[in-house]
Every structure is written in structure tokens, then in C-alpha cells.
C-alpha positions as a LaTeX table, in Angstrom:
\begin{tabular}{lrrr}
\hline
Residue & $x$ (\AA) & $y$ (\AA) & $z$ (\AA) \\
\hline
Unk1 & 47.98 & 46.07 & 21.69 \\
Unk2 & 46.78 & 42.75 & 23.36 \\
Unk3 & 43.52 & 43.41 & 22.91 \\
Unk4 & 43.57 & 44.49 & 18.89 \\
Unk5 & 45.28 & 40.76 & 18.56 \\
Unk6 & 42.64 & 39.15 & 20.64 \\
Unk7 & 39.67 & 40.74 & 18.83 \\
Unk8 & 41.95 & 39.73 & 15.37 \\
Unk9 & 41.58 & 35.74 & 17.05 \\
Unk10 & 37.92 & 35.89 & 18.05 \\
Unk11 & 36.84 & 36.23 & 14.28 \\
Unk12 & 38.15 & 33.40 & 12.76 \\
Unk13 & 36.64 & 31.37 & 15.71 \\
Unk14 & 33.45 & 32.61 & 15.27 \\
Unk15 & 33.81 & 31.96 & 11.16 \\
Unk16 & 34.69 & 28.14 & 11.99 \\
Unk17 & 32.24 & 28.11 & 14.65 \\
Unk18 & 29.25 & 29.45 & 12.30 \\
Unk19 & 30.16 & 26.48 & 9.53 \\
Unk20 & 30.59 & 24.13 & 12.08 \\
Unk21 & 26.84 & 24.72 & 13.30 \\
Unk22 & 25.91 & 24.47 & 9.85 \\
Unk23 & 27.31 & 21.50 & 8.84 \\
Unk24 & 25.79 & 19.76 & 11.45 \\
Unk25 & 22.31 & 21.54 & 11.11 \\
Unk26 & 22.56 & 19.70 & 7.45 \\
Unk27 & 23.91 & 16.37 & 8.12 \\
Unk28 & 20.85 & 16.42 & 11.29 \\
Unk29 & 18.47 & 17.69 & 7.82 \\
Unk30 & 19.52 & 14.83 & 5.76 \\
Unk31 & 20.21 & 12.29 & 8.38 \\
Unk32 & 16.10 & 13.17 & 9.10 \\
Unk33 & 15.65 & 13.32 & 4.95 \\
Unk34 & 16.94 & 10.16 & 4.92 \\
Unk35 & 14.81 & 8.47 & 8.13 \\
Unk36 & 11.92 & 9.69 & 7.09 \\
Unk37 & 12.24 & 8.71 & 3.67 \\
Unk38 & 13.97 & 5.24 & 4.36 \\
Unk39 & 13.69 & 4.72 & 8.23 \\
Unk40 & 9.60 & 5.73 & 8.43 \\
Unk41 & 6.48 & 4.14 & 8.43 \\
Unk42 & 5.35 & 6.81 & 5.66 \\
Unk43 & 8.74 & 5.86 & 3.95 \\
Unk44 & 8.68 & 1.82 & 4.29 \\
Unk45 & 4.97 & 2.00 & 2.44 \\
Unk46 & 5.90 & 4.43 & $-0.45$ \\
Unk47 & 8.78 & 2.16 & $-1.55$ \\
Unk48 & 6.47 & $-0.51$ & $-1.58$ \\
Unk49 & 4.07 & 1.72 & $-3.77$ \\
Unk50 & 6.66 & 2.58 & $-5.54$ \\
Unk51 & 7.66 & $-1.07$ & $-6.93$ \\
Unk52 & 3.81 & $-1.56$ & $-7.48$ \\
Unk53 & 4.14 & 1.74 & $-9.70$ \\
Unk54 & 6.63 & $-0.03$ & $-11.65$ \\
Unk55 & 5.01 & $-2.68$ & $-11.99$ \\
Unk56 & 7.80 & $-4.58$ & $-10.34$ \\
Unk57 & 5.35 & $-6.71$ & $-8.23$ \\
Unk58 & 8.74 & $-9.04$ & $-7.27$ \\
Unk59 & 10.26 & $-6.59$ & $-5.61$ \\
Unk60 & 7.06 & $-4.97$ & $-3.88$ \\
Unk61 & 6.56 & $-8.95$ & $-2.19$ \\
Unk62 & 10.41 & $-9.10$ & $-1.29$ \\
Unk63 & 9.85 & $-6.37$ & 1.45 \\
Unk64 & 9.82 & $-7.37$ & 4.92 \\
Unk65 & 6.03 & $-9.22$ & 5.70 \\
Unk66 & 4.76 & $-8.76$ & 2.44 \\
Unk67 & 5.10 & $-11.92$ & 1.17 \\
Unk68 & 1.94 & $-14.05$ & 1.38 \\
Unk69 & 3.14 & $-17.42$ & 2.91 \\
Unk70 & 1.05 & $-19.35$ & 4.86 \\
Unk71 & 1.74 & $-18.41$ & 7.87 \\
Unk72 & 0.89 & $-14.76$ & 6.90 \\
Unk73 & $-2.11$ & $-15.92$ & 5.04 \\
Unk74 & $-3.31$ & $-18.05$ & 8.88 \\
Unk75 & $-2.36$ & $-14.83$ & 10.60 \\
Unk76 & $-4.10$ & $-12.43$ & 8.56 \\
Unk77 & $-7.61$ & $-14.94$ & 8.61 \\
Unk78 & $-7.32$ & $-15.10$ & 4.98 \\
Unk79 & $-7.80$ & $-18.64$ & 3.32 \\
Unk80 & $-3.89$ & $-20.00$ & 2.59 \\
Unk81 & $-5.30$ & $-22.11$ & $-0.34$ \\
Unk82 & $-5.88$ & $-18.99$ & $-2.67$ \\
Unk83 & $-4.50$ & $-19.35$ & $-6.45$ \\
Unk84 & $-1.35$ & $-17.18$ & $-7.16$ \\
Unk85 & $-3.23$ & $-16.27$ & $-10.78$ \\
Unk86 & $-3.81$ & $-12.73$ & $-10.49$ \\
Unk87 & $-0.17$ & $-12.20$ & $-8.65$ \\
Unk88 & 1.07 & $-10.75$ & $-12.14$ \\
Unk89 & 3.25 & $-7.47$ & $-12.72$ \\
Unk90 & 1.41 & $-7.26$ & $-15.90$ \\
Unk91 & $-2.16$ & $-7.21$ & $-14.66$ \\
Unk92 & $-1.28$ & $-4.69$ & $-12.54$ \\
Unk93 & $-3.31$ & $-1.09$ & $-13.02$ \\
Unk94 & $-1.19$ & 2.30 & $-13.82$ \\
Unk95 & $-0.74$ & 3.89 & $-10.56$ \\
Unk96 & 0.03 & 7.62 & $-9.93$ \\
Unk97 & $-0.07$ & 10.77 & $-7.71$ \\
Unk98 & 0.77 & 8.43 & $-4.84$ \\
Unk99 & 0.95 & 10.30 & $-1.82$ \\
Unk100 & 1.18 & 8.81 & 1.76 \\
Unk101 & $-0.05$ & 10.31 & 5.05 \\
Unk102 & 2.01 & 11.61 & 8.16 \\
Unk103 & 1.77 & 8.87 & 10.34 \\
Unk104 & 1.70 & 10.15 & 14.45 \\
Unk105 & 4.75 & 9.37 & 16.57 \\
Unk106 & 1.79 & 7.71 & 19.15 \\
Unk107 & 0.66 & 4.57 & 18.20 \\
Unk108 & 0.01 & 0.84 & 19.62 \\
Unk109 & 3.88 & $-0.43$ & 20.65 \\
Unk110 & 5.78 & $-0.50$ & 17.76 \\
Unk111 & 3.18 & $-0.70$ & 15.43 \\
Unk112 & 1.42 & 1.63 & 13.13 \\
Unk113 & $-1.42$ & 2.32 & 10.83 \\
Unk114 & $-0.57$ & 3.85 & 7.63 \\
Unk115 & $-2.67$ & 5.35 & 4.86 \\
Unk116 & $-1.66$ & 5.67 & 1.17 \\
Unk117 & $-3.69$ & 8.13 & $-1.68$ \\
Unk118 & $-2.90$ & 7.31 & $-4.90$ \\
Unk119 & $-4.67$ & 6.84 & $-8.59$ \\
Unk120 & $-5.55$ & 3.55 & $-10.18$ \\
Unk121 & $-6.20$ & 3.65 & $-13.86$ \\
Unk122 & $-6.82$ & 7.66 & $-12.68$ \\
Unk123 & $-9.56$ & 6.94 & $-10.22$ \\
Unk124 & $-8.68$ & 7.55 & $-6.63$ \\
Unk125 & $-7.97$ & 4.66 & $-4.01$ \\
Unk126 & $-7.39$ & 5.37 & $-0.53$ \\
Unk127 & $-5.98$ & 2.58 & 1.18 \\
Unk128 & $-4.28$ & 1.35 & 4.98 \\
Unk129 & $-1.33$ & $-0.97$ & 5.89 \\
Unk130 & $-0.31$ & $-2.06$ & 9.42 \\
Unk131 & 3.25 & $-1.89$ & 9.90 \\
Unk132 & 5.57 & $-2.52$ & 13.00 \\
Unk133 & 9.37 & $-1.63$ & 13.80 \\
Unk134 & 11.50 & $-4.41$ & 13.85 \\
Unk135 & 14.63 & $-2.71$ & 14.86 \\
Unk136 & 17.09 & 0.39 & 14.56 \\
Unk137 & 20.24 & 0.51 & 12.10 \\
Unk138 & 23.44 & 2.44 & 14.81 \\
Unk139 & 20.33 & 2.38 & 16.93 \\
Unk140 & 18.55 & 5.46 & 15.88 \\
Unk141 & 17.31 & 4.33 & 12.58 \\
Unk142 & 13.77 & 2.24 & 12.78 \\
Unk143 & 13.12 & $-0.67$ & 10.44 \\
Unk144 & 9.91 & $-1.85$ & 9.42 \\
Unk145 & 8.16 & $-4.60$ & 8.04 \\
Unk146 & 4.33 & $-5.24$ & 7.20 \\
Unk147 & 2.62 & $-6.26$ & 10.63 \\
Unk148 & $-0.18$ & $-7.69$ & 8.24 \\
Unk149 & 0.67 & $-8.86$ & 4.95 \\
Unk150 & $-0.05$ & $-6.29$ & 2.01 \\
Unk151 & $-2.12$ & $-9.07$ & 0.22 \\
Unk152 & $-5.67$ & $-9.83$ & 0.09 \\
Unk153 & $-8.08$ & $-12.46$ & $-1.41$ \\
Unk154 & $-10.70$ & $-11.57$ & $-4.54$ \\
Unk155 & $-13.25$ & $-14.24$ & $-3.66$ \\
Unk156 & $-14.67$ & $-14.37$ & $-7.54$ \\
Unk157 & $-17.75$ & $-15.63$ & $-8.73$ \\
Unk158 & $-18.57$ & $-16.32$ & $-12.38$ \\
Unk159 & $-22.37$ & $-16.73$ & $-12.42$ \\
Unk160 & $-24.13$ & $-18.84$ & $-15.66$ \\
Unk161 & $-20.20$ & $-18.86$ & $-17.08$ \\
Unk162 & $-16.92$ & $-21.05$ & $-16.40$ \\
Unk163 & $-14.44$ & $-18.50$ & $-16.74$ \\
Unk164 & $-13.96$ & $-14.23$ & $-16.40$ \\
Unk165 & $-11.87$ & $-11.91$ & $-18.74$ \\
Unk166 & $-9.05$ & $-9.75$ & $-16.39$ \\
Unk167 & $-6.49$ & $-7.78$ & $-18.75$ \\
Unk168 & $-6.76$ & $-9.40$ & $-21.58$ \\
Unk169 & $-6.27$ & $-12.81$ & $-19.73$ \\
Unk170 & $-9.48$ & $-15.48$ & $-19.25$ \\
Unk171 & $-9.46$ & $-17.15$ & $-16.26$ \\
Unk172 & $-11.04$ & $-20.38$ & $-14.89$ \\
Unk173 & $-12.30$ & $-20.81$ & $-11.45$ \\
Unk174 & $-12.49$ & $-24.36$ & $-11.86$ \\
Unk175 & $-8.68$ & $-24.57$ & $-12.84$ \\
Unk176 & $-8.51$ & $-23.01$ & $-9.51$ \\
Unk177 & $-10.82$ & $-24.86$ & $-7.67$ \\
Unk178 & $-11.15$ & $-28.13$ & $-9.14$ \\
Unk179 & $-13.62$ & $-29.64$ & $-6.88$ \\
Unk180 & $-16.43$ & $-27.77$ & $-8.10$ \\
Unk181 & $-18.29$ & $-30.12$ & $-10.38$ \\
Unk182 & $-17.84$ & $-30.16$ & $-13.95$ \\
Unk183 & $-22.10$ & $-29.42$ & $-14.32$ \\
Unk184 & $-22.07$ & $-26.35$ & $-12.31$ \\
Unk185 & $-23.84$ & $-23.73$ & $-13.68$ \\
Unk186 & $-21.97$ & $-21.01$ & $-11.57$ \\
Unk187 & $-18.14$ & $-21.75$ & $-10.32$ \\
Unk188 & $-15.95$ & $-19.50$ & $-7.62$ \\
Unk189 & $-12.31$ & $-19.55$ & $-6.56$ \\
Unk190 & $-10.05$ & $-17.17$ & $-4.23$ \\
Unk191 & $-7.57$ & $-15.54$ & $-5.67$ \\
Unk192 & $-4.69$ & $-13.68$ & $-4.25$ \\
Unk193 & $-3.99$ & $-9.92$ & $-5.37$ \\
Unk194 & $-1.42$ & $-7.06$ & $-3.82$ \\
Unk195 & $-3.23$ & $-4.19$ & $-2.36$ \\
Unk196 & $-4.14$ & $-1.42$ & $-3.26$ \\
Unk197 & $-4.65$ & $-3.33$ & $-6.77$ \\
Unk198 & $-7.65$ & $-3.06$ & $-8.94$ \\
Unk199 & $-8.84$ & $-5.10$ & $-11.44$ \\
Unk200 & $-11.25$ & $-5.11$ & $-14.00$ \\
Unk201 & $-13.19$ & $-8.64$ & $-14.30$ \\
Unk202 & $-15.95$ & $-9.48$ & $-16.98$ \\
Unk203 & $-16.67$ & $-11.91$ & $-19.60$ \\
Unk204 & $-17.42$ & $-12.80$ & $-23.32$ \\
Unk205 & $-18.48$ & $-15.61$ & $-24.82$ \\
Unk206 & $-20.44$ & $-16.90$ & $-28.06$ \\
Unk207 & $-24.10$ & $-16.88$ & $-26.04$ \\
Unk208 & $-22.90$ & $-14.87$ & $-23.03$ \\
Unk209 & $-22.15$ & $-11.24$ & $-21.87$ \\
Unk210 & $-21.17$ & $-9.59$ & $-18.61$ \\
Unk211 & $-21.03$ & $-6.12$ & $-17.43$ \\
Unk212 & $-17.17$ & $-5.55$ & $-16.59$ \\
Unk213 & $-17.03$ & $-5.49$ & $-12.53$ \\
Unk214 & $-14.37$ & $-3.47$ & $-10.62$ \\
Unk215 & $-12.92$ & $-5.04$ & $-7.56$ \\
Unk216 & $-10.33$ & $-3.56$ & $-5.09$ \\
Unk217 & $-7.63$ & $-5.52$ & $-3.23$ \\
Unk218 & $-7.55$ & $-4.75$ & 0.34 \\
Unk219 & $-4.56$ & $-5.74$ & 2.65 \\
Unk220 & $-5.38$ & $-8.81$ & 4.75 \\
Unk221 & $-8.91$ & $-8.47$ & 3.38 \\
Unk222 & $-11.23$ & $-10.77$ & 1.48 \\
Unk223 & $-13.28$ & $-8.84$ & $-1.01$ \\
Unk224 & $-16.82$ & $-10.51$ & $-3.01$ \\
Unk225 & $-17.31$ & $-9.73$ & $-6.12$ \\
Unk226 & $-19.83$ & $-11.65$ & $-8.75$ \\
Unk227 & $-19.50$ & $-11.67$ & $-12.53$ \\
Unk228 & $-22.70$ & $-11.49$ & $-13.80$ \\
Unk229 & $-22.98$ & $-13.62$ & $-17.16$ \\
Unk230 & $-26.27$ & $-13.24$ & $-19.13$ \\
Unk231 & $-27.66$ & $-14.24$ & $-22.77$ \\
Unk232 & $-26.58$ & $-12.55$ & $-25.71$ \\
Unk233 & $-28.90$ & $-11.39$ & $-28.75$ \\
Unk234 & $-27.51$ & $-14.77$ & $-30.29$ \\
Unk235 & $-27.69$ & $-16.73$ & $-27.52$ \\
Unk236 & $-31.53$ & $-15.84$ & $-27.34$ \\
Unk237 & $-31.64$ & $-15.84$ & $-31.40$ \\
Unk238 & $-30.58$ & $-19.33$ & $-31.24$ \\
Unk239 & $-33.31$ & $-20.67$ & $-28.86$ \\
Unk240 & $-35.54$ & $-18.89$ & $-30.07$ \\
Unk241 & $-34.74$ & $-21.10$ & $-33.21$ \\
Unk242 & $-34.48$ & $-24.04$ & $-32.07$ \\
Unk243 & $-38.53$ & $-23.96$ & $-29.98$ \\
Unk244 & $-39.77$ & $-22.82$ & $-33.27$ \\
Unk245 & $-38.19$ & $-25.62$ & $-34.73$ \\
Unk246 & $-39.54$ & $-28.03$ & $-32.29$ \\
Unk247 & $-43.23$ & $-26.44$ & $-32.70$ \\
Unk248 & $-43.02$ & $-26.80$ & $-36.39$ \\
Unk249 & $-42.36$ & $-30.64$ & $-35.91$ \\
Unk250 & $-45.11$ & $-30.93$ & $-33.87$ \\
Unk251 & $-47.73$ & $-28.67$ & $-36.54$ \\
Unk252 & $-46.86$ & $-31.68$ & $-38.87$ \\
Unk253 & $-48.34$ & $-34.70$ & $-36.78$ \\
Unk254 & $-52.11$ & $-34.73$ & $-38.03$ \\
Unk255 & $-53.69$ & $-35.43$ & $-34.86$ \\
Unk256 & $-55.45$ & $-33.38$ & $-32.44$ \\
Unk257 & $-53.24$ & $-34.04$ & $-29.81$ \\
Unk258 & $-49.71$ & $-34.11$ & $-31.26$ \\
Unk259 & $-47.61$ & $-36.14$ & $-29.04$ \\
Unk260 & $-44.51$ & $-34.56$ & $-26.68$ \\
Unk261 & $-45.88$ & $-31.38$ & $-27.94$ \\
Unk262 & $-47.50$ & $-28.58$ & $-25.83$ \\
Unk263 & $-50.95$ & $-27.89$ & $-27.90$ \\
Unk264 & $-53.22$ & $-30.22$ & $-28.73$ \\
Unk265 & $-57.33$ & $-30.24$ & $-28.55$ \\
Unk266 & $-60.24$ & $-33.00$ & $-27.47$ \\
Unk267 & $-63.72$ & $-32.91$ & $-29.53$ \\
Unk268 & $-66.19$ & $-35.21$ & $-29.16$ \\
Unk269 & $-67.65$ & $-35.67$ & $-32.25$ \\
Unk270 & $-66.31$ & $-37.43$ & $-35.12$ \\
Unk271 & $-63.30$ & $-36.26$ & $-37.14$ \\
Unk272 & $-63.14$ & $-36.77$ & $-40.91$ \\
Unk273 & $-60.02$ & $-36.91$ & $-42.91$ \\
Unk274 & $-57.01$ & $-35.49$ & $-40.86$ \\
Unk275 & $-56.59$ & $-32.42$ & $-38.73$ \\
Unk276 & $-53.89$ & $-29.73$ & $-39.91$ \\
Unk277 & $-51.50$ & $-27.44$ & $-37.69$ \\
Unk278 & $-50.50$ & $-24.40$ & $-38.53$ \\
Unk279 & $-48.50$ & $-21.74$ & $-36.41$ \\
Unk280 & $-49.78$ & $-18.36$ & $-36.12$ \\
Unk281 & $-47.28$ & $-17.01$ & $-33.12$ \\
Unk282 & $-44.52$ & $-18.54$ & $-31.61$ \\
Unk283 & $-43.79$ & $-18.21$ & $-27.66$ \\
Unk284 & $-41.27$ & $-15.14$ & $-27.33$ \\
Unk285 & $-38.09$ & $-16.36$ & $-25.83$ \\
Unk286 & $-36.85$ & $-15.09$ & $-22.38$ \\
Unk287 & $-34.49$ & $-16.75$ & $-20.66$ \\
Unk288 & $-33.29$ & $-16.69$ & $-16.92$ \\
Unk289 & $-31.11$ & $-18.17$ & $-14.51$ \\
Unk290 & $-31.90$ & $-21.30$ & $-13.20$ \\
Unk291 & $-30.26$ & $-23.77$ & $-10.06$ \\
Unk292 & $-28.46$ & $-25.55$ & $-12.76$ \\
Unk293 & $-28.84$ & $-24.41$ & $-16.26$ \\
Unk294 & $-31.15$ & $-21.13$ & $-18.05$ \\
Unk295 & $-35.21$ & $-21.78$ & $-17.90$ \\
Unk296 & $-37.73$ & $-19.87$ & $-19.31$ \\
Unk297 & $-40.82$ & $-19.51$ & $-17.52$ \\
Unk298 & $-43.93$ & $-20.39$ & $-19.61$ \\
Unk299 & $-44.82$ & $-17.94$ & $-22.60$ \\
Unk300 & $-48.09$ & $-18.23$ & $-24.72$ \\
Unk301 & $-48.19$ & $-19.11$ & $-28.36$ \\
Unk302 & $-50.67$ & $-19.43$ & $-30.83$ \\
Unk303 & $-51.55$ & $-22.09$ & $-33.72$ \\
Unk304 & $-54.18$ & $-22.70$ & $-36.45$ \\
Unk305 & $-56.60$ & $-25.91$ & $-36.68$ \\
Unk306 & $-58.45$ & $-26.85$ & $-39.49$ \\
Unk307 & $-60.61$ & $-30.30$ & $-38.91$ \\
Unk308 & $-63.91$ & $-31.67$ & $-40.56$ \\
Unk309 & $-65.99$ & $-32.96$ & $-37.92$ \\
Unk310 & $-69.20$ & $-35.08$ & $-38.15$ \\
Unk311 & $-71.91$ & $-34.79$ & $-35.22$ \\
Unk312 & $-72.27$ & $-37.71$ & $-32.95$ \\
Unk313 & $-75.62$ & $-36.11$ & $-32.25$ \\
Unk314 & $-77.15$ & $-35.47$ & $-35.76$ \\
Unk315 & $-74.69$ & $-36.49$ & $-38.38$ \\
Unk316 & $-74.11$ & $-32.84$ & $-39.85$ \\
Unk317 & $-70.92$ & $-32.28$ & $-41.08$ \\
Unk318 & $-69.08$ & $-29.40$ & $-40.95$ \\
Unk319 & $-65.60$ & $-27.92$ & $-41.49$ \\
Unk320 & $-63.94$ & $-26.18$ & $-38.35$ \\
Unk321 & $-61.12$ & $-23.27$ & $-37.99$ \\
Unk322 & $-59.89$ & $-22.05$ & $-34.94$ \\
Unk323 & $-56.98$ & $-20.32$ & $-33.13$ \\
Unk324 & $-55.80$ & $-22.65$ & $-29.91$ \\
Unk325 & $-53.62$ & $-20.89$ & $-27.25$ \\
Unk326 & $-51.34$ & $-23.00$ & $-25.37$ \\
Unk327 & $-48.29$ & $-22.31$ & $-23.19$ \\
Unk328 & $-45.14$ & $-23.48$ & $-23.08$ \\
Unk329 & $-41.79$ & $-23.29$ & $-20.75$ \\
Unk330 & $-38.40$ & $-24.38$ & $-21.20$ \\
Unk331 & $-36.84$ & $-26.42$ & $-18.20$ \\
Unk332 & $-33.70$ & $-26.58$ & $-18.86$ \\
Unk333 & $-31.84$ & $-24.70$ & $-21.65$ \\
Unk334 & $-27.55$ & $-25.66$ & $-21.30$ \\
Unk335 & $-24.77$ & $-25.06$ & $-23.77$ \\
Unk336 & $-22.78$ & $-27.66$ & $-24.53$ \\
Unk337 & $-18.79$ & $-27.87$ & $-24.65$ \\
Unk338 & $-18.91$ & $-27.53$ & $-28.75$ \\
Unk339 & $-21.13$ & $-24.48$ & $-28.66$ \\
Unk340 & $-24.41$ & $-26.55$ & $-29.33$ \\
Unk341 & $-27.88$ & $-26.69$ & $-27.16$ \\
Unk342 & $-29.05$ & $-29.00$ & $-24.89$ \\
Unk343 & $-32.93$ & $-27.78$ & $-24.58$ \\
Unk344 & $-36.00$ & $-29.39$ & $-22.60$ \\
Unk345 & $-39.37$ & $-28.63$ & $-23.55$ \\
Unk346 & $-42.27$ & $-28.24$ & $-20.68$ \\
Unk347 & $-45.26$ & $-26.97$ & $-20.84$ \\
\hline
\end{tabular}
């Protein structure tokens, strides 16, 4: 009979034992959910995505090293005087399908390299960030912060133009860098943005259009990128107007050699009455880039004289016609605060 009641014990024990195991086989599952989720490398970087999905850029530089202070700016090599501009939530692209690598248990010390997949406004960014373990919460749980700060510098160039277009926003260089001289054709300032941002830079003026540019932030990086201004149709129109203007001034001075202008002719015999101007085909306008302003290397024209003209030689008089060539160039073409032109004829 002993032995019936012992068997009757030995289930029971078994029962408790069996939940037993499996309670702690799921507090060990979530206690590892939660580390690697929380307490990881992989996990420290997705929350940090994460904010940056929500556009909660705040929150994303609140996490341990990510905040670009000086001395994280002098550690990473990156210049500490950058403008904060660009550090907007709003300017900020849509990201998605954010998906973050395992990261291996070997590594340098404490620190570790991990890389991030995601989509910015739908195109695909892979991207790094250096972590390191700063500790352990009950001494098993790792905490992390950014060995290198998340943060880069967009070292932008506006060429020909004083400011760039980035979501809707215009932007000045100068404001950013004010000791760039208030004549330079071209300006530049650093600006600080949150990898794995991207932005969209270009510009729009009265006279000038650029090609929208697509630079990527890159932690503890500095990235180049130029935007390229260049005339308009109506920035070309207007020239264009103005030289013609300036060559129809000069058909009016009756003289073979009309002064400041570039055509002109020497005969030697004796002119009667006065010589007329008339223009047959203006220069064609094409401007370029200069050091300091938009040139236009020389371009050929044409104009009409008509001149009587006496012989030195044998006193005949007769009438002459004739198509003169000449060339002319623009040195220096600006556009002034108000929208108007500054132009200077060469020839």
C-alpha cells in the first residue's frame, strides 16, 4: 500500500516541477526580450531611430552621447562652430522599414559597431554608429551610450547664389557664417544634421535655378555638397536686353568710331555728311561663372554702315554700305540687392 501512496505523491511533484521549469524558461525569454530590446547595442540604436521616425528629434539627442556639445563635436574631429539650422524635427525625412543588424558578442572592449537599414523618403540608407557599454542595471543588464556622437556636419556650398531652399525653408550661409564678405559671389557654412538624415537642398530665385542636390548625414562625418545656381531663361532674357540696349545707343552716335562702344571703323579718305549705324545681329548672350560675378566670353555681332566718302586720291565721290563684324564680351554681369543689373561692357 506504501508504494500506491508514493506513486499518488510523485505526480503532483512532477506537475509543480514541469510549471516551475516553465516559468522560469519565460521570465529567462523575456528577461532576454527585454535586454535585447532595451539592454543591446541593436536595441540602444533602434530607439534612437525610432524618435527620428517620429520626428521627435528632442528626444533622439537626449540619449546618452548623442548630443552634439563641444566636446563631442572636438572628439569626433568635426568643426564645434557648426550652425544648429538644420537641427529641426520638421525638416526631418519620413523614415521606415528600419531594421538594425545583429551586432557580434566580439568586439573592441566595450565598444561596438552597429549598422541600421532603413528608408528615407522610400530610398534606402544604410548607415553605422559606434556605441560603448557604460554599465549594467542588477549587474546583468548593459547600458549604452553613443561612443561617437550620432551627428554630423553638411559642409554646404551655394555657388553664384546667397542662400539654398531645404523643406520649404531658405537658408543663408552668410547668416551662418558672417565673415564671408558681403560681395561674394559663392558663400558656404557647416551645418549640423542627425544621422542617418537626408535632405534635399536647391534653390530659386528671380534670375537663378539649381538642380535640387541630395545630401546624407553621416555620424561624426563631414559630408560636401555644392548647390549649383545657374541663369534662368529670364535671367539671360534680361541681359540679353539690356547689351542690345547698350548697342542701340551706340548705332546712334554718327561717327565711325562710336565712343565706349565695341564697333567702330577707320577710312582714309574723306567722309561727307555723317555716317549711320544700323544693327543687323546682336551678340547671343551666354553667360558663365566668373571669380566674382557671371562673364560672358566674347560673342560676334553684326551692324550696318552707310557713309559718303570723297577720295583723297582723285576726288570721286561715292556712297558706301557695308556689314562690320565686331566682338564683344561682358566682364562682369552682377545682380543687385533690388533685382536690377550691374553690367560691364568689354570687348
Amino acid at each position: 500500500m506504501g508504494g500506491v501512496g508514493e506513486r499518488r505523491a510523485v505526480g503532483p511533484v512532477l506537475l509543480w516541477s514541469g510549471l516551475g521549469l516553465l516559468l522560469v524558461a519565460a521570465f529567462l525569454a523575456a528577461l532576454g526580450a527585454v535586454q535585447r530590446a532595451y539592454y543591446s547595442p541593436e536595441g540602444f540604436v533602434s530607439a534612437y531611430l525610432s524618435s527620428l521616425e517620429s520626428h521627435d528629434l528632442p528626444d533622439a539627442m537626449a540619449m546618452p552621447g548623442a548630443a552634439p556639445t563641444k566636446a563631442a563635436l572636438t572628439k569626433a574631429g568635426l568643426p564645434t562652430g557648426a550652425s544648429v539650422e538644420l537641427m529641426r524635427s520638421d525638416l526631418l525625412p519620413t523614415f521606415s522599414d528600419i531594421r538594425v543588424d545583429p551586432v557580434s558578442a566580439s568586439g573592441s572592449g566595450d565598444r561596438r559597431t552597429v549598422t541600421a537599414h532603413l528608408l528615407a523618403d522610400g530610398r534606402p540608407v544604410t548607415t553605422t554608429f559606434d556605441v560603448r557599454q557604460t554599465g549594467a542595471v542588477f549587474g546583468f543588464l548593459p547600458t549604452w551610450e553613443f561612443a561617437t556622437t550620432p551627428v554630423g556636419v553638411a559642409h554646404i556650398t551655394v555657388a553664384h547664389a546667397q542662400t539654398f531652399t531645404v523643406g520649404g525653408h531658405t537658408v543663408s550661409p552668410r547668416a551662418a557664417d558672417p565673415s564671408q564678405p558681403a560681395s561674394a559671389f559663392s558663400v558656404a557654412a557647416d551645418y549640423l544634421v542627425p544621422a542617418p538624415a537626408v535632405y534635399e537642398l536647391d534653390h530659386t530665385s528671380h534670375y537663378l535655378q539649381a538642380e535640387s542636390v541630395r545630401v546624407q548625414a553621416a555620424s561624426g562625418r563631414v559630408v560636401d555638397v555644392t548647390v549649383d545656381a545657374q541663369p534662368d531663361a529670364a535671367f539671360t532674357a534680361a541681359v540679353q536686353k539690356e547689351l542690345n540696349g547698350f548697342l542701340d545707343e551706340c548705332a546712334k552716335q554718327q561717327v565711325l568710331q562710336p565712343a565706349g562702344c565695341p564697333f567702330g571703323v577707320v577710312i582714309d579718305d574723306r567722309v561727307q555728311g555723317v555716317p549711320t549705324w544700323k544693327m543687323v545681329q546682336y551678340p547671343e548672350v551666354h553667360l558663365v561663372p566668373g571669380t566674382t560675378s557671371w562673364t560672358m566670353s566674347q560673342a560676334v555681332g553684326i551692324v550696318h554702315l552707310s557713309v559718303t566718302v570723297q577720295s583723297i586720291f582723285d576726288g570721286t565721290v561715292e556712297h558706301h554700305e557695308s556689314d562690320e563684324k565686331f566682338g564683344v564680351s561682358l566682364t562682369s554681369v552682377v545682380i543687385r540687392p533690388d533685382g536690377s543689373l550691374d553690367i560691364v561692357v568689354g570687348e
